[in-house]
N, C-alpha and C positions, 0 to 999 in steps of 0.2 A: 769815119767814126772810130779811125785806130785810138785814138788820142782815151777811148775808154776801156783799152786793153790796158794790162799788167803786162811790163817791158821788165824780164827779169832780169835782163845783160846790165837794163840802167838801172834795176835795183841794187846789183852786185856792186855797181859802179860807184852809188851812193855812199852803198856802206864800206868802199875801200877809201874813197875821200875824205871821211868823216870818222879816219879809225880811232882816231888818236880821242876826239871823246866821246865813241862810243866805249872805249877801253876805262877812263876814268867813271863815268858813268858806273861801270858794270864794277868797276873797284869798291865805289862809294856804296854800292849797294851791297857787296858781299862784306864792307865794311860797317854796314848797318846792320846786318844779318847776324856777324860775331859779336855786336856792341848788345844785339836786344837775347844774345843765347848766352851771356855774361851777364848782362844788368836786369831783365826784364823780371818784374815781381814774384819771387815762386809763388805757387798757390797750394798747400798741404791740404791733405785729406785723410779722416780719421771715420771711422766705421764700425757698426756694431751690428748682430745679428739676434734676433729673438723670434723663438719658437712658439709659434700658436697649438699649444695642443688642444686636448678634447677635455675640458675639465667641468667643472662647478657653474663655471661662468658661462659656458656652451648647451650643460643640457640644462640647466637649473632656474627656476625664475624665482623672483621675490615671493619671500612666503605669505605678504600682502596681496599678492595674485589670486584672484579666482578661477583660476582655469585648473589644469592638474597644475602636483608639482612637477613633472619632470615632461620634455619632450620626447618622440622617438626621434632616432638618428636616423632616421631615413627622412623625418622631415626637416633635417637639419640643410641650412643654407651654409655652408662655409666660404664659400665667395664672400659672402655679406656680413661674414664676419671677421676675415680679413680684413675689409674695406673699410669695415668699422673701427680698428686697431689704425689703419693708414689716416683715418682721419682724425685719429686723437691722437695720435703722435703729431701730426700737424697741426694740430689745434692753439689755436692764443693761449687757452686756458695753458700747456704742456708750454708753449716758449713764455708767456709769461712765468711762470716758474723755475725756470733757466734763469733768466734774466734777474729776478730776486735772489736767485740762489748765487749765481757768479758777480752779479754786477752791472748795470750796464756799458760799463766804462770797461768792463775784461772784455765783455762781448765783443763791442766796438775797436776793440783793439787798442786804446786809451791806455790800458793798463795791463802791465804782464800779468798772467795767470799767476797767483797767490801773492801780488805783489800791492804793498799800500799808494806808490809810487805811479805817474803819470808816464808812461813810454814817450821819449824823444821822440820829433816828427823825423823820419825818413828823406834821405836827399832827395831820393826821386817821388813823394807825394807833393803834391801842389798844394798851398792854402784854396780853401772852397771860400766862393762866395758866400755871402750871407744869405738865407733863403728867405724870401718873400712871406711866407708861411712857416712860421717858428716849427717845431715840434720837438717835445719832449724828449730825454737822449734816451730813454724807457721804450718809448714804442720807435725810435731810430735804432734800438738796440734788435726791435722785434723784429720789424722792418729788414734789418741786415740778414736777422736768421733765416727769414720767409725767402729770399735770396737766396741763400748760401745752404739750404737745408734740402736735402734729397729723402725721400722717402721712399719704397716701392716692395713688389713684393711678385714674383712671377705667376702665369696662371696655374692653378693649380697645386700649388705650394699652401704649405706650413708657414715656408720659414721668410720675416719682415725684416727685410735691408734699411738701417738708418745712417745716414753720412752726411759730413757735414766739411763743407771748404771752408778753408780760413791761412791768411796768411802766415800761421804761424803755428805749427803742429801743435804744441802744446793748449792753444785757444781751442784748437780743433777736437781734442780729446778731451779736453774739459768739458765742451758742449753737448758733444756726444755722450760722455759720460754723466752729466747732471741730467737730460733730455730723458737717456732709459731709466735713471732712477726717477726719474718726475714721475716717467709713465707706469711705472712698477709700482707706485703709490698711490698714484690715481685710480689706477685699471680696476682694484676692489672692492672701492668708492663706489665705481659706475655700477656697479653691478649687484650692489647688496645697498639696503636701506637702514641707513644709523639709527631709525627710530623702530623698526621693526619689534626687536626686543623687547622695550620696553610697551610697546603697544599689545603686543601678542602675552606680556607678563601681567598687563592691567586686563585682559578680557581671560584669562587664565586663572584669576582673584574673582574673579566679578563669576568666571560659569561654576568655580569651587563653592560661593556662598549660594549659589543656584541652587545648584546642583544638592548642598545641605539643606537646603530649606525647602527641595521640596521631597528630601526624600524622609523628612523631619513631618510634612506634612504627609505624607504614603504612610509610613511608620503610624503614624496616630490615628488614619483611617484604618489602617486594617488591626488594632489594636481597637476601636471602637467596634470592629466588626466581629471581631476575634478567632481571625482568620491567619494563616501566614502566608495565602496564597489564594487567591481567586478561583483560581480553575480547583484545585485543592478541597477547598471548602464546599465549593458545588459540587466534587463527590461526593465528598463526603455526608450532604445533606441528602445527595441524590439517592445515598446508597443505605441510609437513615431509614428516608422515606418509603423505600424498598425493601425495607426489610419489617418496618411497622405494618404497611401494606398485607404483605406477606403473614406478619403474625396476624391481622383485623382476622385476613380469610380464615385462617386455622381454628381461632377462637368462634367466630360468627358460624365456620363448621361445625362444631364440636357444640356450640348452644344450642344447634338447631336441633343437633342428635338426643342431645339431654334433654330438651323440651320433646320429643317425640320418644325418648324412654319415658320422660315424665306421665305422659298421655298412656304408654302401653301398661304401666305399671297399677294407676288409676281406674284401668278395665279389667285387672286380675284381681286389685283386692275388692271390684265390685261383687265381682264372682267368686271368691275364698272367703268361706265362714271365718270367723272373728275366733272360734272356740270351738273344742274337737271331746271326742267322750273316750277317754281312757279306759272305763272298766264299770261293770256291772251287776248288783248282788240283788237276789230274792229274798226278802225280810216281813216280818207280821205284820199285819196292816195293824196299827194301832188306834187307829182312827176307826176302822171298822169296828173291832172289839167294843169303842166307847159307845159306838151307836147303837151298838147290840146290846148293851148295859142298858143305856138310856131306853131302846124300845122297851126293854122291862120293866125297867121303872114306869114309865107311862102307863102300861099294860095293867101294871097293878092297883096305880091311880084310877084306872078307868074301870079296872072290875069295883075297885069299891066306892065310887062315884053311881056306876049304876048299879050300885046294890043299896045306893043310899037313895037316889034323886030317879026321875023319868028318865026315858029314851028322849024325849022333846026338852030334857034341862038343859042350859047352854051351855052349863059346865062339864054335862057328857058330851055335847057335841063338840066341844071346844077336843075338849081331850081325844076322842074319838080320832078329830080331824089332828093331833100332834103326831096320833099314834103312827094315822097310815104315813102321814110324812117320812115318819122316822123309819117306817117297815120300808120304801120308798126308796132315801138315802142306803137305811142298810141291805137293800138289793143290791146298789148300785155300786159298791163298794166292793172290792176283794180281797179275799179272804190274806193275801199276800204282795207284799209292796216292791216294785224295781228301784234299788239305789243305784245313780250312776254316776262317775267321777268324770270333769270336764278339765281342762287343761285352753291356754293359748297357744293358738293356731303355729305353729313354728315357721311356716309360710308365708302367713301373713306378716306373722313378725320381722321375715326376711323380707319379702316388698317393701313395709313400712320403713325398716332400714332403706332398702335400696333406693326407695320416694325419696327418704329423706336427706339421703346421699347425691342424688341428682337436682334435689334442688340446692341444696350447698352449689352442685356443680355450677347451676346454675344461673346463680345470683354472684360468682367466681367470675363466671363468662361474663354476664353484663358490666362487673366492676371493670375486666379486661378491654372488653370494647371500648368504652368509655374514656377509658387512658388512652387505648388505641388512638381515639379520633380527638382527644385532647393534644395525643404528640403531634398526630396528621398534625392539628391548627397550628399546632406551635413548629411544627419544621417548613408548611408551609406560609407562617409569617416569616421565621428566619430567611427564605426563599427570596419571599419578595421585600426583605429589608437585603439581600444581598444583590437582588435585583438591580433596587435603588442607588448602589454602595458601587456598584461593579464600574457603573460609566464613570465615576468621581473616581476609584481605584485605576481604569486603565487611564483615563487624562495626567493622575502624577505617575505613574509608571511611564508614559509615553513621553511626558515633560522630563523625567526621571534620564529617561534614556536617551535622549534628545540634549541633556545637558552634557551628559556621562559622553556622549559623541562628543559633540562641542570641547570640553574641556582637553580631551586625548588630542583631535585635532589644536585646540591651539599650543596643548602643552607640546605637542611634535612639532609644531611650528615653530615656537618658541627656541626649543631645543636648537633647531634648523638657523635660526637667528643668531643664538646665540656661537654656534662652530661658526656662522660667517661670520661674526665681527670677531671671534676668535685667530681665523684666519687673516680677517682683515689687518689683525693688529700684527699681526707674525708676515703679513706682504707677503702671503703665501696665495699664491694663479694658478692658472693656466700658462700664464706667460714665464717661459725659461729662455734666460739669456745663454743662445746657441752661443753667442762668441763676441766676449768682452769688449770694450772701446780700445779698438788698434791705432794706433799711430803710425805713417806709415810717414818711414824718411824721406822717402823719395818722391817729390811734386810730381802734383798730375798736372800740373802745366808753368811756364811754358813747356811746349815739344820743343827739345832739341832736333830731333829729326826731321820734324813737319818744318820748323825755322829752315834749318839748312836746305831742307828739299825746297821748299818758297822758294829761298835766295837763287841757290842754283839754276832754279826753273825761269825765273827772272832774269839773271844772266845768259842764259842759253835762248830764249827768246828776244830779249833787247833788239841785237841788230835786225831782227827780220821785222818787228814789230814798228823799228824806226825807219825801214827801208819802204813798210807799208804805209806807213802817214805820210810819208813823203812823195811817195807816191801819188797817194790817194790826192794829197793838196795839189800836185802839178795836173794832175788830171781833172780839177775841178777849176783851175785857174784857164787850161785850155781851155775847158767846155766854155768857158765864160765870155775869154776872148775870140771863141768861134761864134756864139749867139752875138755880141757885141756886134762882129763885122757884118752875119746877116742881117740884123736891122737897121745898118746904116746903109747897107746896100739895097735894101728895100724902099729905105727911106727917099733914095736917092734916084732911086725909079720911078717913082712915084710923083716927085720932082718934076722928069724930066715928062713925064707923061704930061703931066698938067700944064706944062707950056707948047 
């Protein structure tokens, strides 16, 4: 089984028989090596750098949002919003806009950068066949970019690397340069709503005529009520009603006193005489005198009555009986008369005032009460017409203020609309371009180095590599002619067996 051993004396031997083209060989290939690090297609590369900071567009959300307006920065994602930035610089939408903006035919390399002119084909580009499936040199222009376009950004970074290959540095910086302004136009777009404004100015109209109309209706309820103030006015009545209260007791006090002077005063002048006796004189009785006349006269009639007629005539007994009458009376009578002088009572005359004084008071008093409980009625109607008034009052105060919210919120919304599209018109981000679209002269490929290293390494391997297939094939042609010879040798045994 030598024959599957490596014989390296007969390898050496190979490769000194076979020097002369293993030498050409190794020429033609270091001769390939200088031909493709002279001719082979540069490939330029142009780049630009933009800064993601923390702006508008990071903690801020549409003012059509219901949630808050702003986020906190601790629940902020920036990973994901980076990734967000990588995918819209990658987007159709961003190379479609490239590709309107430069051309398709500049894209494609068809046409030099600012030039109206078709670029010459290249000696070393081949004509392409015709493709089976047409397509548009619009999406071949996109097609190329999607190619040819790098995007990335490392973990944990700010800052988004964009670059772009192309055979001709100037294409490459024009791409790169149209790509970040596409996206510097775009990015404001995304992030703010063109309609917001005028939506947030049409419900900002709409809570202003509200907001008049019902404090238009407030106004003329509490002008019907004639109030400036709810709670105001129910002091106010409260304090009304507390104070009426307060005079009823004082008054209904004070009646009761004067109806019981009334009653004490009524039981002094039952007991005070009406009239008092000033002074008193002894004077003649004159009366008596007459009687003492008159019994003389009689006296004299009667002597000469019964000096004329009987004791039985009736006209002495008539006279008889006038006489003793008269002698009768004038017993009865004295000799001197009491005159006395009366006057009224000054006391009584003083109660009679004072009666009449308390009852003044007191028909005062009842007029008082009377108002009294006239006001009571009338502040406790006011009461319960404020009552009534109160729930209608805080409904437009509540709508009042409910509008008066609304309005502030969307005029601040509005506001907020309005600096972003203010912004938006000024391509003012979050996004700051760290570092302009570079051109860089020098091809990222081909390697000059990595070429000549291939080559070299290719020539310095050759011989052993052609020492070993050469090998390999004798060792494979022996194995072949040794199985060959044992099955003819077996065949042949077998042969001889059978005879």
């Amino acid at each position: 089984m030598k024959c599957h051993e490596l014989d390296l004396a007969r390898m050496v031997q190979r490769i000194k028989s076979q020097w002369f083209g293993i030498i050409l060989i190794e020429l033609a290939i270091i001769g390939l090596t200088i031909a493709a690090i002279l001719f082979w297609p540069r490939t330029y590369r142009a780049d630009a750098k933009l800064f993601v900071q923390v702006g508008r567009e990071t903690i801020g959300v549409d003012p059509t949002a219901t949630t808050g307006s702003t986020i906190g920065l601790t629940a902020l994602n920036r990973d994901s919003e980076i990734k967000s930035v990588l995918e819209t610089l990658a987007s159709r939408q961003i190379m479609d806009m490239v590709v309107t903006d430069l051309g398709a035919e500049v894209v494609l390399g068809d046409r030099p950068v600012g030039s109206s002119e078709s670029a010459g084909r290249s000696f070393l580009q081949f004509p392409t066949l015709p493709s089976l499936d047409p397509i548009a040199l619009a999406e071949r222009a996109v097609i190329q970019m999607e190619e040819h376009l790098t995007v990335h950004a490392e973990r944990d970074s700010c800052i988004v690397y964009v670059a772009y290959d192309s055979d001709s540095p100037e294409l490459a910086t024009a791409v790169v340069d149209s790509l970040v302004n596409a996206y510097l136009s775009l990015h404001p777009q995304l992030h703010r709503n063109e309609s917001s404004l005028d939506f947030f100015e049409q419900q900002q109209s709409q809570m202003q005529n509200r907001l008049a109309d019902t404090q238009d209706a407030l106004r003329q309820a509490k002008n019907t009520l004639g109030a400036a103030s709810v709670d105001g006015y129910r002091a106010k009545l409260e304090l009304q009603v507390g104070q009426v209260e307060a005079e009823q007791l004082n008054v209904s006090r004070a009646h009761r006193a004067a109806n019981a002077k009334i009653l004490d005063i009524q039981q002094q002048l039952q007991s005070t005489p009406t009239r008092i006796i000033t002074s008193q004189v002894d004077r003649p009785n004159t009366a008596a005198d007459l009687l003492r006349q008159e019994l003389y006269s009689l006296q004299v009639q009667a002597m000469q009555l019964e000096a004329k007629y009987s004791d039985q005539h009736p006209k002495v007994i008539m006279i008889r009986r006038q006489v003793a009458e008269a002698q009768a009376e004038q017993q009865s009578e004295k000799t001197t008369r009491q005159e006395s002088t009366t006057e009224v009572n000054p006391v009584y005359q003083k109660l009679l005032t004072s009666l009449s004084e308390q009852q003044h008071l007191v028909a005062s008093y009842q007029g008082q009460l009377q108002q009294c409980e006239q006001q009571l009625q009338d502040l406790h109607d006011s009461i319960a017409l404020l009552n009534q008034a109160e729930i209608d009052i805080e409904r437009l105060e509540r709508n009042a203020q409910v509008a008066k919210n609304n309005l502030m919120l969307y005029a601040d919304k509005a506001e907020r609309a309005r600096v972003d599209q203010a912004l938006q018109q000024d391509h003012i981000s979050n996004i700051k371009v760290l570092q302009p679209p570079h051109m860089w002269q020098k091809p990222i490929s081909p390697s000059k180095t990595l070429l000549l290293a291939g080559g070299l390494l290719i020539c310095l391997t050759f011989p052993l590599c052609y020492a070993l297939v050469m090998e390999y094939l004798n060792n494979n042609a022996a194995m072949e002619n040794a199985s060959f010879k044992e099955i003819w040798l077996g065949n042949r045994a077998k042969s001889v067996e059978s005879t």
